[in-house]
N, C-alpha and C positions, 0 to 999 in steps of 0.2 A: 513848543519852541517858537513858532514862528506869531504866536501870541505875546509873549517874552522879547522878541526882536520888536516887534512892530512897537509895543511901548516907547522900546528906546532911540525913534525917530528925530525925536530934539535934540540927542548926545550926539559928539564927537563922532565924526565918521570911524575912527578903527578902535569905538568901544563895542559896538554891536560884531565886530569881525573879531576881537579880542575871544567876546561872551560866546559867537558860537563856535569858536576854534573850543573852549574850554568844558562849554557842554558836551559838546558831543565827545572829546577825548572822557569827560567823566561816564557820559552814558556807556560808551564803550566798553570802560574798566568794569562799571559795575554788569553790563550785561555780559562781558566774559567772566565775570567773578562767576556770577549765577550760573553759565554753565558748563563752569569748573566745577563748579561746587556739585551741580548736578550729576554730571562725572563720577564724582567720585564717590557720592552717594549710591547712584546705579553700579558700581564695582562689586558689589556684594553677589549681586544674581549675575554677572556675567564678566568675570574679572578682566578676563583674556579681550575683549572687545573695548572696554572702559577704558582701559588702560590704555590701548592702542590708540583711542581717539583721543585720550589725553595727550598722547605724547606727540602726536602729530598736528592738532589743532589750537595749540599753546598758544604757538604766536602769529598764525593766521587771524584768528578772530579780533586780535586788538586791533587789526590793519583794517580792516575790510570795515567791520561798523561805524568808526567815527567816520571816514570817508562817506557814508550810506547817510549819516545824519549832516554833516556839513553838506554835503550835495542837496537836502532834502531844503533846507535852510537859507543857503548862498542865496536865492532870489529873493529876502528879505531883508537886506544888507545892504544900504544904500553906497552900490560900489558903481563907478564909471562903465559905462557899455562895453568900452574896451575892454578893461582889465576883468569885468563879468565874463565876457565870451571866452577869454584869456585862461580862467579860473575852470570855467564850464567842460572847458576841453582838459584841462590836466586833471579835473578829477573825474572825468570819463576817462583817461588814459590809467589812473590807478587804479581804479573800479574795476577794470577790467584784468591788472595784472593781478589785482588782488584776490577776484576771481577766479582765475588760469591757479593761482598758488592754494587755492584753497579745493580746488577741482583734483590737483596732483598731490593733496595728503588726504584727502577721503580715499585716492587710489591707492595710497598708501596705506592704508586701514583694512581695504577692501583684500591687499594682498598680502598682509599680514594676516588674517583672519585664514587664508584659503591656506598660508601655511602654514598655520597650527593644524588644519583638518589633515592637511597632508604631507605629515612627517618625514620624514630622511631619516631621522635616528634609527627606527627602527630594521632589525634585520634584512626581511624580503621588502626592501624598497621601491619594486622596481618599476609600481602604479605609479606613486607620490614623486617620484625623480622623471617622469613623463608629466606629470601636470605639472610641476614646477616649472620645468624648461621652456612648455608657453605659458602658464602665465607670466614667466619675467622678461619673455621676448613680445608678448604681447603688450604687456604694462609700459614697455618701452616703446612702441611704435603708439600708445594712443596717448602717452606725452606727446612725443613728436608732435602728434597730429593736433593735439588740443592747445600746443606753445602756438604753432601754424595759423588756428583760426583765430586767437585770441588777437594774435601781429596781425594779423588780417583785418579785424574791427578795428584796432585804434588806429591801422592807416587809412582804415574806410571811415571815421571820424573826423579825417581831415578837409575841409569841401577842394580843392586842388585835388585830392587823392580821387574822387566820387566824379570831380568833373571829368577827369581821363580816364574814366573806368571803362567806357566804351574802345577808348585808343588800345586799351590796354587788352583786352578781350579781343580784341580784332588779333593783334600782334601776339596774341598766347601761343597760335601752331606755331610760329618760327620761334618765338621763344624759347618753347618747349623742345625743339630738336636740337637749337645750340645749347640749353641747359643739358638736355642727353648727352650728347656728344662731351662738355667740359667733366659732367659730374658719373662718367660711364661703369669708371670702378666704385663708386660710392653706391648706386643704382647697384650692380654688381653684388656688391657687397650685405645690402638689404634684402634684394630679391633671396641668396642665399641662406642669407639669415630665417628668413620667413621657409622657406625649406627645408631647413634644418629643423625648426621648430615646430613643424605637423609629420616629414617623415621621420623623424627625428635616429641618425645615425649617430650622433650624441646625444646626450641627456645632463643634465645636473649632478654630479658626483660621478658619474663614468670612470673606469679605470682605464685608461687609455696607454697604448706605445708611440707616441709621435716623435717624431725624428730623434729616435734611437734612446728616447728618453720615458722613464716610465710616471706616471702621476694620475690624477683627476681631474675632469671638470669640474673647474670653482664658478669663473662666469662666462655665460654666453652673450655677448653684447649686438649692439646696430651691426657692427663691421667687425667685430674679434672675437676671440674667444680665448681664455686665460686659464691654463693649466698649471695647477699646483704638482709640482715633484716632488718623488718621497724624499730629496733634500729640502722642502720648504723654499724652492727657489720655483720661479714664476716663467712659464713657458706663454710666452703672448702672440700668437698667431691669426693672419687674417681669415676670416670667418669662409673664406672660398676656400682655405686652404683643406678643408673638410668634406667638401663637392667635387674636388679634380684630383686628389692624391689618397692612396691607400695609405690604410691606419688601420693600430690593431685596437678590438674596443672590448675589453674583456669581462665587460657586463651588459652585452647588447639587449640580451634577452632572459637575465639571471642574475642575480648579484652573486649566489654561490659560484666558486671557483674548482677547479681540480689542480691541487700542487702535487708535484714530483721532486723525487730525489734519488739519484745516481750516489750507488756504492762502488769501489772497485777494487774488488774482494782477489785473493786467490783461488784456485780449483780445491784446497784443501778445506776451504769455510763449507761449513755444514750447515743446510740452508733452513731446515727445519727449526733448530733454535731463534735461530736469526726472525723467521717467523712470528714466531710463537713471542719474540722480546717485541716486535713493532709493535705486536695486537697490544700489547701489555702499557706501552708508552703512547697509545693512541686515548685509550682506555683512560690513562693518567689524565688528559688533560682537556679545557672545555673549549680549546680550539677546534677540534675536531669536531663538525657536525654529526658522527656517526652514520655517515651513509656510505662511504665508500673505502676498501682500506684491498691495497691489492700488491702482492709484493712477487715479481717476476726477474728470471734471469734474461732480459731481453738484447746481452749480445755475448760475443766471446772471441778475443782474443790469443795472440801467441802465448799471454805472461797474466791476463786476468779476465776474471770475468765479471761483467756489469749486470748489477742486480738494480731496479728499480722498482721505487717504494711510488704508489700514488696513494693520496688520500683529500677527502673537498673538505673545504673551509664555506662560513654563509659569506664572507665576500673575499676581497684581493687583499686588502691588508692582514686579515685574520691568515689566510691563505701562508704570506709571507712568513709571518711568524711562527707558525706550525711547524712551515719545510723546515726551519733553521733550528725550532727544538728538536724535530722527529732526527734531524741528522744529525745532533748534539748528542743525544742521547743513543744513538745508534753506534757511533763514534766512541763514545765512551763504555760502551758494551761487549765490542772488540776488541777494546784493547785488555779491557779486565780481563774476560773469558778467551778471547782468540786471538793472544796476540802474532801468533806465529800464522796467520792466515791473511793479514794484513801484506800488501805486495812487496813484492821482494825480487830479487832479477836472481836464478839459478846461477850456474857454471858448474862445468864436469872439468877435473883437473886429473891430466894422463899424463904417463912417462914418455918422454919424448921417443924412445926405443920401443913405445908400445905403437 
């Protein structure tokens, strides 16, 4: 290229700027064709990884190389001093952001990659929903940090910026405490973050009870965390509110569950069949894990008495669904075979002279 410029010395000052705005946009196309093409070439032996860097390095690569070859080029372009240093600096300011955007989709790759190793689909989750929760609170504080340093170079690019760099370092401790002081709940909000996410009292898909409400952790962010509810409506809470308030988390240390169900039977229900029909309707169906199945008269009253059925589900949703067949079908059992055993309120009717 800069054999190709320097030819064109005798031409018009913005034919040489025309020719290398247009090489380098060409070289660009073609050196992202090639490793597009490469891509998807290499798909074969590693689909799950190709694919991911296709999808994410699409339209970073068109950005970043023509600027890489116009940058390499511009000094051979007979352009005015001014407008050169002018030029010099905005594509050191792209280069850089192009840079920063191509740094945060290889992170993108990188945690795409760690979630195919570490599923959630699968049953006992309860490793893969602990590396998930940091990696995606980590993957977010080293954006943070890499947007930070990136605005950092292009305002150290500027020579105004570079001369006050000493003024500026001097005045960093006070800075530093009125930045404390304005941004207190934000700090707050991070530090809890980053706690949450190594002792982690939530996790990525959790089954949680917060404020009277039941759902999952969908995301844990800088400063929130966002709970899906078993109506598909969105519970969005600050990320502290998980550090100073109790909550119930019904997959702390297990995604299996234990559900229950309350009958309330008469004294005249004969409890052996009753028995004998759960095992049978447990048995029926693939909700039931098969580990626990326990059916007890656990109280009694004037007029009835309460029988409870436990039995575990492998998480909270399966859980649900179980209680509400095993009581469907328990329900529908009594009334076929016992229905006079279902509650009912007595009375004794005397003659007023007795």
């Amino acid at each position: 290229m800069p054999l190709i410029l320097g030819e064109l010395s005798g031409a018009p000052q913005w034919v040489p700027a025309v020719l290398l705005v247009t090489l380098s946009l060409a070289m660009g196309f073609l050196a992202r064709y090639i490793l597009l093409s490469l891509i998807r070439y290499w798909q074969g032996r590693d689909k799950k990884l190709f694919k991911s860097l296709e999808k994410h390095l699409r339209g970073s690569m068109f950005l970043i190389l023509p600027l890489l070859f116009i940058s390499a080029g511009v000094d051979y372009v007979n352009i005015q001093p001014e407008s050169l240093g002018f030029i010099n600096a905005a594509l050191h300011i792209f280069i850089i952001l192009s840079f920063c955007s191509l740094m945060i989709r290889m992170i993108n790759v990188a945690q795409d990659m760690l979630f195919i190793r570490y599923d959630i689909n699968i049953s006992n989750n309860l490793r893969a929903r602990k590396i998930r929760t940091q990696i995606m609170y980590v993957k977010k504080v080293v954006i943070v940090v890499l947007v930070t340093l990136c605005l950092s170079l292009i305002l150290l690019s500027f020579p105004g910026v570079r001369k006050f760099g000493t003024t500026i370092l001097a005045g960093a401790g006070v800075a530093g405490i009125i930045i404390g002081f304005a941004l207190q709940k934000s700090l707050v909000n991070l530090f809890a973050g980053i706690q949450i996410a190594f002792t982690q009292p939530i996790k990525i898909d959790d089954a949680v009870v917060v404020e009277k409400e039941w759902g999952w952790i969908e995301e844990i962010n800088l400063t929130y965390v966002v709970v899906r509810l078993w109506d598909l409506r969105r519970l969005v809470l600050p990320i502290t509110y998980f550090t100073e308030n109790p909550f119930q988390n019904w997959t702390r240390n297990n995604a299996q569950i234990l559900g229950s169900v309350f009958l309330y039977l008469d004294y005249s229900m004969p409890l052996e069949p009753l028995r004998e029909h759960f095992e049978k309707v447990l048995n029926e169906t693939r909700l039931w894990d098969r580990e626990t199945q326990v059916l007890q008269v656990t109280e009694t009253t004037e007029k009835t008495m309460t029988i409870r059925l436990l039995m575990t589900a492998h998480n909270s949703p399966t859980a649900f669904d179980l209680r509400c067949y095993v009581r469907e079908k328990m329900i529908e059992f009594i009334q076929q075979h016992y229905p006079q055993c279902l509650p009912h309120v007595r009375a004794t009717l005397s003659h007023p002279e007795a």
